[in-house]
N, C-alpha and C positions, 0 to 999 in steps of 0.2 A: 390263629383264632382272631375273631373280631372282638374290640372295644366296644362295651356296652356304655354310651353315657344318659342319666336319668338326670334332670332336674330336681334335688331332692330337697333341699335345704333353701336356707337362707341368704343372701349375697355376704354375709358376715361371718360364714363358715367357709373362710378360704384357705383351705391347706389339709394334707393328709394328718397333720399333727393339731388339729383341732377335736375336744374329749368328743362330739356328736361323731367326727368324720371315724375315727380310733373306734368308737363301739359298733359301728358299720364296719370297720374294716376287719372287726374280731367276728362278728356275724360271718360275714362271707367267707374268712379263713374255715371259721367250721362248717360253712356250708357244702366248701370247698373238701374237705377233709372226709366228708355224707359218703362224696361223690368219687374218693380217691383218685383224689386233680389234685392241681395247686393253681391256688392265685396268681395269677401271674404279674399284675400290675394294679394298681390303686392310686388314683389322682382325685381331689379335690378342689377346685378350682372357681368360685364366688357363688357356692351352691350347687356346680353340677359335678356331680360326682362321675367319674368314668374306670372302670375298671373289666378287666380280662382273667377268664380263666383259661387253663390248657386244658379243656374237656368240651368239646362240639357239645355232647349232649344236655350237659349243666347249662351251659350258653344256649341252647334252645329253649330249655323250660323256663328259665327267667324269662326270653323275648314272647314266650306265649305268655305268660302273666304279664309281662308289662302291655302285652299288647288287650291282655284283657282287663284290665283296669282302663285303658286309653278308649275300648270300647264303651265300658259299663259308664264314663264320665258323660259321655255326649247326654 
């Protein structure tokens, strides 16, 4: 499966053990749980968040939402 990484945060949320990155990381667990996947990986890194589920399908509907926020922005 591919790594999704988002922009999300601030350069001052660097690390998976940071409280904002931890209640993101508890979202997606359950997101992940919706969809009977599992998360597969979770990095944080000076705000861009990057992470993997084992589920093609989960990992598609996130990249049409993030692709339609990227749209609705312009």
């Amino acid at each position: 499966m591919g790594t999704i990484e988002v922009d999300l945060f601030s350069e001052d949320v660097d690390g998976a053990d940071h409280l904002v990155a931890v209640r993101l990381k508890g979202v997606l667990e359950k997101l992940a749980e919706e969809y009977h996947c599992r998360l597969q990986s979770f990095d944080v890194e000076r705000g861009v968040v990057s992470f993997a589920f084992d589920s093609e399908v989960l990992t598609a509907e996130i990249l049409k939402i993030l692709q339609a926020e990227k749209t609705t922005e312009r």
